[in-house]
C-alpha positions in Angstrom: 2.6 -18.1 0.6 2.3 -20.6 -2.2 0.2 -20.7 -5.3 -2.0 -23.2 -3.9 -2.6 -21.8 -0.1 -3.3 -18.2 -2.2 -5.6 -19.5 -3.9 -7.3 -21.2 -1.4 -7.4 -18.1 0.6 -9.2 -16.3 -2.3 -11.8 -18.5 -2.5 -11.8 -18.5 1.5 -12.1 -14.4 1.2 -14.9 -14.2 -1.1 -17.3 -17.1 1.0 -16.6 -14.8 3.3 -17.4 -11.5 1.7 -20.8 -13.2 0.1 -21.8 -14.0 3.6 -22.2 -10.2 4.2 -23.5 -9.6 1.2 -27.1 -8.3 3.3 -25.4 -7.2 6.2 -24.6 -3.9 7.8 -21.2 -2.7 7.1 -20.8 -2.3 10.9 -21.5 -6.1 10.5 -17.9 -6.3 7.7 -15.5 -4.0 10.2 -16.4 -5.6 13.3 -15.9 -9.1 12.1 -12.2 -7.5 10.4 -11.3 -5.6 13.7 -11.8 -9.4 15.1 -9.8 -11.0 13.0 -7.1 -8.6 12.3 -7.6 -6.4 14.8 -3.9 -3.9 15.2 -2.8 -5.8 12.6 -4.9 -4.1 9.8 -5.4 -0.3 9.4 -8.0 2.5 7.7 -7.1 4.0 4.7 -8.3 7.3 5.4 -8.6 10.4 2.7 -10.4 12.8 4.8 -13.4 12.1 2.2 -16.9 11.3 2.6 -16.8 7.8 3.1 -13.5 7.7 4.9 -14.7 9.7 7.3 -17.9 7.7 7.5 -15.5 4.7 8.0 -13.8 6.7 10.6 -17.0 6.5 13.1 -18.2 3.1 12.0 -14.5 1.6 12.7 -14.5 4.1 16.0 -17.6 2.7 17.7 -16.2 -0.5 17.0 -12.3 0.2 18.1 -11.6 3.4 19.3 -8.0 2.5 19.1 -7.8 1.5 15.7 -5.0 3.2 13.7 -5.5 5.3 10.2 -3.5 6.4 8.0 -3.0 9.2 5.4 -1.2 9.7 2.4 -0.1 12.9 2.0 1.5 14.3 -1.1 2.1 17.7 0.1 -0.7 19.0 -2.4 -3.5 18.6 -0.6 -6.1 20.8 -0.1 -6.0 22.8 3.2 -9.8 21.9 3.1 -8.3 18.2 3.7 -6.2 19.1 6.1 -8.6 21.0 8.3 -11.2 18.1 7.8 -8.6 15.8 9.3 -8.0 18.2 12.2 -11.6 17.7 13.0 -11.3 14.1 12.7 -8.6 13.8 15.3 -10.4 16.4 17.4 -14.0 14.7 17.1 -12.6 11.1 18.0 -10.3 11.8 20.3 -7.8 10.2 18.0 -3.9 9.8 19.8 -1.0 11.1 17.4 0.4 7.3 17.2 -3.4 6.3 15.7 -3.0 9.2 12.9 -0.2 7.7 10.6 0.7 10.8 7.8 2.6 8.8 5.0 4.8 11.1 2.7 6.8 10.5 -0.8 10.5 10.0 -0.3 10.8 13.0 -2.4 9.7 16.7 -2.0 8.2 18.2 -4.1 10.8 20.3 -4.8 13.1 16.8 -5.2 10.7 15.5 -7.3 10.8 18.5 -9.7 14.5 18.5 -9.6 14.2 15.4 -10.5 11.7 14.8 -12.6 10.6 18.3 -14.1 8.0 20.7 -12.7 4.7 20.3 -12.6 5.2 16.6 -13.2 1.2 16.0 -12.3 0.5 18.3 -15.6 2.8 16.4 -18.2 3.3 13.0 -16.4 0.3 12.1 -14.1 0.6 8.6 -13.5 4.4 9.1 -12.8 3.6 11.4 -10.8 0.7 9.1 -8.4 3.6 6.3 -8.7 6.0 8.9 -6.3 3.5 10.6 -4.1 1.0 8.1 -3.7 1.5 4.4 -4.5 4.9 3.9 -3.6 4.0 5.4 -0.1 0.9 3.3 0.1 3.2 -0.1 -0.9 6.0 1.2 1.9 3.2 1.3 4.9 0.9 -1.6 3.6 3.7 -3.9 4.5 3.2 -3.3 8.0 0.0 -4.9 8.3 -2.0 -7.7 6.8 -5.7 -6.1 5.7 -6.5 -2.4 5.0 -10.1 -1.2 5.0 -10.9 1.5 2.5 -14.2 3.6 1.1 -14.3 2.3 -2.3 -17.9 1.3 -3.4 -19.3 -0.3 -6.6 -21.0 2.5 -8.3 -18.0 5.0 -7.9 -16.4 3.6 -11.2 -16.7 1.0 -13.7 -13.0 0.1 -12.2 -14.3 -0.9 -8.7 -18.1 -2.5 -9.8 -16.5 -6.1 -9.0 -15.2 -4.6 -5.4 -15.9 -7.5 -2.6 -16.7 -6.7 0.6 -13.9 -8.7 1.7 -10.7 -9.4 -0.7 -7.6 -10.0 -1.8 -5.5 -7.3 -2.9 -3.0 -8.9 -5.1 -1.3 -5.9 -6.0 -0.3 -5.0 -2.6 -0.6 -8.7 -1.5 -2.4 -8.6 1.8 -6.4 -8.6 2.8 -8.2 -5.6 1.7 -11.6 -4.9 3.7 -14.5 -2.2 1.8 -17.2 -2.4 3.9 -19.3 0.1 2.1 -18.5 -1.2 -1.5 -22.4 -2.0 -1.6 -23.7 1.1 -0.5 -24.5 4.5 -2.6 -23.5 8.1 -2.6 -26.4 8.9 -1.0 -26.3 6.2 1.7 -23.0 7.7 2.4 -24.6 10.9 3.3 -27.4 10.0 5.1 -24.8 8.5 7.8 -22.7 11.9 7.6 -26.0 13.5 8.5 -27.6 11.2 10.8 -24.2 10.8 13.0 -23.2 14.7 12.5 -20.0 13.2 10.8 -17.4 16.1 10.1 -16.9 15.9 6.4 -14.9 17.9 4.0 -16.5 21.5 2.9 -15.4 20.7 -0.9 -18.1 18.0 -0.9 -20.4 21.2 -0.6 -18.9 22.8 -3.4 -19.6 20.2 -6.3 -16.2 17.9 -5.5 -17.6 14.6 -5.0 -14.2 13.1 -5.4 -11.0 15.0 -3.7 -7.4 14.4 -4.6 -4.6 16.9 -4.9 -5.2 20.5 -5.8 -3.8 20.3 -9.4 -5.4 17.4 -10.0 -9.1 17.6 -8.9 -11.6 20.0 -9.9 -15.2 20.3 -9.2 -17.6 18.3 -11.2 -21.2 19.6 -13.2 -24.3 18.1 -11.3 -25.0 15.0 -13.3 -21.9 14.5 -14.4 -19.7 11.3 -13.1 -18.4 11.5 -10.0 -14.7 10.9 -10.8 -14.9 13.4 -13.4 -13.5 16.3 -11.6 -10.4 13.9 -11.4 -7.3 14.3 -14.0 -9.8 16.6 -16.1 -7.4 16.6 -19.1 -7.0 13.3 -19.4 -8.1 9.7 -20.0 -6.7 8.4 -16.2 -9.7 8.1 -13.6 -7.9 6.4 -11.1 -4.5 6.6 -8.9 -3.1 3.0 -8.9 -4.0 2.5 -5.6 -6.9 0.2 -6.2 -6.4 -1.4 -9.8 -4.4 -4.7 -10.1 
């Protein structure tokens, strides 16, 4: 694509995302799944609004495809919350797409030390999490994901619709306008299965080392990298 036609599409992404600025976000997936339809894909964390996105996007396309990164640290909480998932929807093995490092772990500490979360954190979300996220984004050409405006000063700018520059294809967040608690007034309305942590004080989950719970009040993302200054992954910063 050249300079000029990407930045035409830019502009046509965000008249596009403003004209759903009072919609539903039922209203942003279906007109996605429309447009994109196999061809664009849920990024799914087992989280509160993934799995939100998991029944809006079902309703809409029960044969929509998700996928998941896993980097073999995640909580069995997660993975028993996904179990749910696939169980609840009805969701067919080819549907569930599990995305792994091309290391181990026990590679990666060969490799690059033990406990590389602990010394090296952003090293370590570069081989377990964005590098697996660029290797299956290139399959499709828009991916939907949870983020929402309030979650961090990172992602107040989110459009509903946009263009992800860093992984260079459409990228769709249909509840970027919506609040924690709109979140789980949907889980609760819809009986939504929903990760057990989120009853436990982890408004945010991640890996075990690397998430922790957080102090009512406190900022969401806090419980994330406790130790230190990073409060995101690289999966959704230019």
């Amino acid at each position: 694509m050249t300079v000029t036609g990407r930045s035409e599409l830019v502009e046509e992404l965000k008249a596009w995302s403003a004209s759903f600025e009072t919609k539903l976000p039922q209203n942003v997936l279906a007109a996605a799944i429309e447009r994109y339809g196999q061809k664009m894909v849920l990024a799914c964390s087992f989280g509160a609004e993934d799995v939100v996105l998991v029944d809006m996007v079902h309703r809409i396309d029960p044969s929509a495809p998700l996928f998941y990164l896993d980097t073999d640290f995640l909580f069995p909480e997660t993975y028993a919350t996904r179990d749910r998932i696939i169980e609840r929807y009805q969701l067919k093995p080819a549907q569930v797409i599990q995305v792994k490092s091309l290391l181990t772990p026990q590679q990666q500490a060969e490799s690059h030390g033990d406990a590389l979360w602990a010394s090296h954190p952003d090293q370590c979300c570069q081989l377990r999490k964005v590098e697996p996220l660029t290797r299956v984004l290139k399959g499709y050409d828009a991916w939907i994901t949870g983020i929402r405006r309030d979650q961090a000063p990172s992602r107040a700018n989110a459009g509903l619709i946009e263009w992800d520059e860093k992984f260079t294809l459409i990228k769709v967040n249909p509840l970027a306008r919506w609040t924690w608690a709109d979140v789980w007034s949907y889980i609760k309305v819809y009986e939504v299965p929903y990760n057990p942590l989120h009853d436990h004080n982890y408004p945010s989950i991640g890996c075990t080392y690397c998430t922790a719970p957080v102090a009512p009040g406190d900022d969401p993302r806090a419980g994330r990298w406790k130790n230190f200054t990073k409060t995101e992954c690289g999966l959704h910063k230019a």
